[in-house]
C-alpha atoms as an extended CHARMM CRD file, in Angstrom:
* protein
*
        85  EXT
         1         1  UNK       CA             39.7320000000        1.0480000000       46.8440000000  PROA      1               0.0000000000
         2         2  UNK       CA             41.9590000000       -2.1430000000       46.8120000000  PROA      2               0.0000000000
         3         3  UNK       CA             44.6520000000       -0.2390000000       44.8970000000  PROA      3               0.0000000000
         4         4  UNK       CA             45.1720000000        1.8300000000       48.1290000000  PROA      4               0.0000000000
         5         5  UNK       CA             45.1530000000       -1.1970000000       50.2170000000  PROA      5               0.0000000000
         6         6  UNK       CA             47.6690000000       -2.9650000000       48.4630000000  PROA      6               0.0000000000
         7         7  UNK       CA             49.6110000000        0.4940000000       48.2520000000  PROA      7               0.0000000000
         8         8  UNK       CA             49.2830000000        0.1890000000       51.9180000000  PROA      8               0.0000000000
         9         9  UNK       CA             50.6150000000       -3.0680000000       52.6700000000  PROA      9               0.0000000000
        10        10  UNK       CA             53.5940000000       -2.5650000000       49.8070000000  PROA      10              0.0000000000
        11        11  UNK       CA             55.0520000000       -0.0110000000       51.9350000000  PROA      11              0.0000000000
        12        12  UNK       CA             55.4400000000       -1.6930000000       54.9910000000  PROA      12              0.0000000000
        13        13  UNK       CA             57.2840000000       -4.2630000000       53.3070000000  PROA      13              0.0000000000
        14        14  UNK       CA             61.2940000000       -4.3870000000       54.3390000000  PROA      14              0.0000000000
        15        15  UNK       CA             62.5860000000       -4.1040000000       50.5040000000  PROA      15              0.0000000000
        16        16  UNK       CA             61.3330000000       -0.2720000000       49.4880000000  PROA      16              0.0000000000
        17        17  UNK       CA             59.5640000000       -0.1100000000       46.6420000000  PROA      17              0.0000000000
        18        18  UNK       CA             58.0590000000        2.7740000000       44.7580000000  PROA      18              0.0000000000
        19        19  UNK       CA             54.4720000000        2.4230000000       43.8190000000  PROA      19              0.0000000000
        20        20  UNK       CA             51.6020000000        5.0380000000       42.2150000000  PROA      20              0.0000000000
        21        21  UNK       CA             48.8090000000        4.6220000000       41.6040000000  PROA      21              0.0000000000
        22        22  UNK       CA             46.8790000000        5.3400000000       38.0490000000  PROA      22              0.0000000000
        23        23  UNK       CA             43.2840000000        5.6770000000       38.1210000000  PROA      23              0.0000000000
        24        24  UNK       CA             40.8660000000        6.5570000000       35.1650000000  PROA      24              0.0000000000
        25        25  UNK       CA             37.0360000000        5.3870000000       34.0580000000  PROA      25              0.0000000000
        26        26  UNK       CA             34.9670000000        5.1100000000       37.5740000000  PROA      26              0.0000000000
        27        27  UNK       CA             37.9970000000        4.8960000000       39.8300000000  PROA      27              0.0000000000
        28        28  UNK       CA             38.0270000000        8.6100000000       39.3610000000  PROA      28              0.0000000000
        29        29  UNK       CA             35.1910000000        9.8610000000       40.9800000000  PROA      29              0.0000000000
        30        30  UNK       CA             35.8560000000        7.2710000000       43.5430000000  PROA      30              0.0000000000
        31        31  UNK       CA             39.0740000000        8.8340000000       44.5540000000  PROA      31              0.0000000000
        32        32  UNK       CA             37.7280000000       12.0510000000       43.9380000000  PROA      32              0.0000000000
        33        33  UNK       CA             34.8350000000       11.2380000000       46.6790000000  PROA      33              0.0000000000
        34        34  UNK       CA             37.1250000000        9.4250000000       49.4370000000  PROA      34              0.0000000000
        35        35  UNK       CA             40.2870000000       11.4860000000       49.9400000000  PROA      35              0.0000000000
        36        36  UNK       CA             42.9730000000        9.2420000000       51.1420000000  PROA      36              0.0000000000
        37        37  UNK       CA             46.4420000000       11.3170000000       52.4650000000  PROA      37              0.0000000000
        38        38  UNK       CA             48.8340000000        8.5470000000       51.9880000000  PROA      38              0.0000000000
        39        39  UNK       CA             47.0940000000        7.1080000000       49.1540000000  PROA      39              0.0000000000
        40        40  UNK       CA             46.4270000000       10.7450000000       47.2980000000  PROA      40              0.0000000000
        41        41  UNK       CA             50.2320000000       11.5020000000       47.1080000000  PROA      41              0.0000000000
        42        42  UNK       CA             51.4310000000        8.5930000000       45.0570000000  PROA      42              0.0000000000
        43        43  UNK       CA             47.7850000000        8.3960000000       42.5960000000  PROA      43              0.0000000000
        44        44  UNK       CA             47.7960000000        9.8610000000       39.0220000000  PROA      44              0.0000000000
        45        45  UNK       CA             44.4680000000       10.9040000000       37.4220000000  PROA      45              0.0000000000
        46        46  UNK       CA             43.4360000000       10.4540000000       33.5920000000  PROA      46              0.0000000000
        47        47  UNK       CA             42.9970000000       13.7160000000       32.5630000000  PROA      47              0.0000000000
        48        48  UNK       CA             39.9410000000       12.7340000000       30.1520000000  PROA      48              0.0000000000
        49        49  UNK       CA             37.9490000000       11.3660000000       32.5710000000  PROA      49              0.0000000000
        50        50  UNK       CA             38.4310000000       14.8340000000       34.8990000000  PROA      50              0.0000000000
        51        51  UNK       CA             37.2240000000       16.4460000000       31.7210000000  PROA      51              0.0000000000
        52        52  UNK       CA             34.5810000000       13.7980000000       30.8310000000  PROA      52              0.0000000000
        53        53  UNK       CA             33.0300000000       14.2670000000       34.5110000000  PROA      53              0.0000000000
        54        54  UNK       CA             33.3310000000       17.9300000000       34.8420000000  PROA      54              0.0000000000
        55        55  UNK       CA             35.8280000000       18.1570000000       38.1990000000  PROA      55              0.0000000000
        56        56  UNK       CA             39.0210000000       18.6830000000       39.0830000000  PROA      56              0.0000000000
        57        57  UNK       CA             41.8580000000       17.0680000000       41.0600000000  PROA      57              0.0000000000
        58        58  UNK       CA             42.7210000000       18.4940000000       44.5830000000  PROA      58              0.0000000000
        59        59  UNK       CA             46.2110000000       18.2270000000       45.7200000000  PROA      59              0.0000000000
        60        60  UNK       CA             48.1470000000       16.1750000000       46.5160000000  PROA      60              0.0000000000
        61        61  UNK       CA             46.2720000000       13.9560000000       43.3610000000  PROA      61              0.0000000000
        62        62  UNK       CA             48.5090000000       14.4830000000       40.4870000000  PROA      62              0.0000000000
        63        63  UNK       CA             47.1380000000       14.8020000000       37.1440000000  PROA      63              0.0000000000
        64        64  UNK       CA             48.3720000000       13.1290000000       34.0630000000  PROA      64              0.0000000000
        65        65  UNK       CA             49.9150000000       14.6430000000       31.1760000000  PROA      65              0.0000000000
        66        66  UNK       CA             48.0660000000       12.2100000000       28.9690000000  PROA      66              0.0000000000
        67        67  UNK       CA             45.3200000000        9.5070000000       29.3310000000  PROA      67              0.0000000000
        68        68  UNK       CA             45.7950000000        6.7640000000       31.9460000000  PROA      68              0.0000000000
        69        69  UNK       CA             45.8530000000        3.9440000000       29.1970000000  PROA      69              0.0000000000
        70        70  UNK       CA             49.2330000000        5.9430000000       27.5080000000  PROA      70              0.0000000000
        71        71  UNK       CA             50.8500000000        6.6130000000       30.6570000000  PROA      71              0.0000000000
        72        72  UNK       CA             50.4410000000        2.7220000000       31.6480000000  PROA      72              0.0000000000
        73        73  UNK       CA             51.6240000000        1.9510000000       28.5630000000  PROA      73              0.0000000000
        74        74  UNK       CA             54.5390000000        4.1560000000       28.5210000000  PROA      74              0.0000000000
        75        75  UNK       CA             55.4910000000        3.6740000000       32.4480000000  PROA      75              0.0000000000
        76        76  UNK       CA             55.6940000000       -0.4150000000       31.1160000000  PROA      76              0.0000000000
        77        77  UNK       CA             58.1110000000        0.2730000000       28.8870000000  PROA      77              0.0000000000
        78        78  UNK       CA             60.4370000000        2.1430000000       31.0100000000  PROA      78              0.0000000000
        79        79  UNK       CA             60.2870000000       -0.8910000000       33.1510000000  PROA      79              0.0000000000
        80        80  UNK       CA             56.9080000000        0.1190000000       35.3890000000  PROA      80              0.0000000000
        81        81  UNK       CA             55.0870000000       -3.3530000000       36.6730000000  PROA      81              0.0000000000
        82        82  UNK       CA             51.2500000000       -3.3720000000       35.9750000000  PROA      82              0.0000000000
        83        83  UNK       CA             49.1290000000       -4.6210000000       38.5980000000  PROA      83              0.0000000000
        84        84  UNK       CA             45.0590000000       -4.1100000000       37.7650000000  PROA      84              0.0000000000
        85        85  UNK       CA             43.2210000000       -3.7080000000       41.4210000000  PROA      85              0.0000000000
């Protein structure tokens, strides 16, 4: 997934920078299917789509509390950058 990639290369930047990743839709199953240990620890999952698909998150994925779309939303306005991958 590019989101890890650029996840990735973030954190080897000099200025520290805190990223996470949200995935929901297709994305899901994707990081459901290609466990990634650095990646996995900073990525959120849409809880519909978990329920949608009929599977579950495996630590260290963190599930949201909402759907992805709110949480983006609400991470914006508490200052959050958006950056689609």
């Amino acid at each position: 997934m590019r989101a890890r990639k650029n996840a990735a290369n973030l954190s080897k930047q000099s200025t520290p920078v805190e990223v996470r990743i949200v995935v929901n839709a297709e994305a899901v199953e994707a990081v459901l299917d290609t466990p990634d240990a650095g990646a996995d620890r900073i990525t959120f999952v849409c809880p519909h789509t978990l329920a949608r698909i009929g599977r579950y998150a495996p630590q260290p994925l963190a599930v949201l509390e909402e759907s992805a779309v709110l949480a983006i939303a609400r991470m914006q306005a508490d200052g959050w950058h958006y950056i689609r991958s």
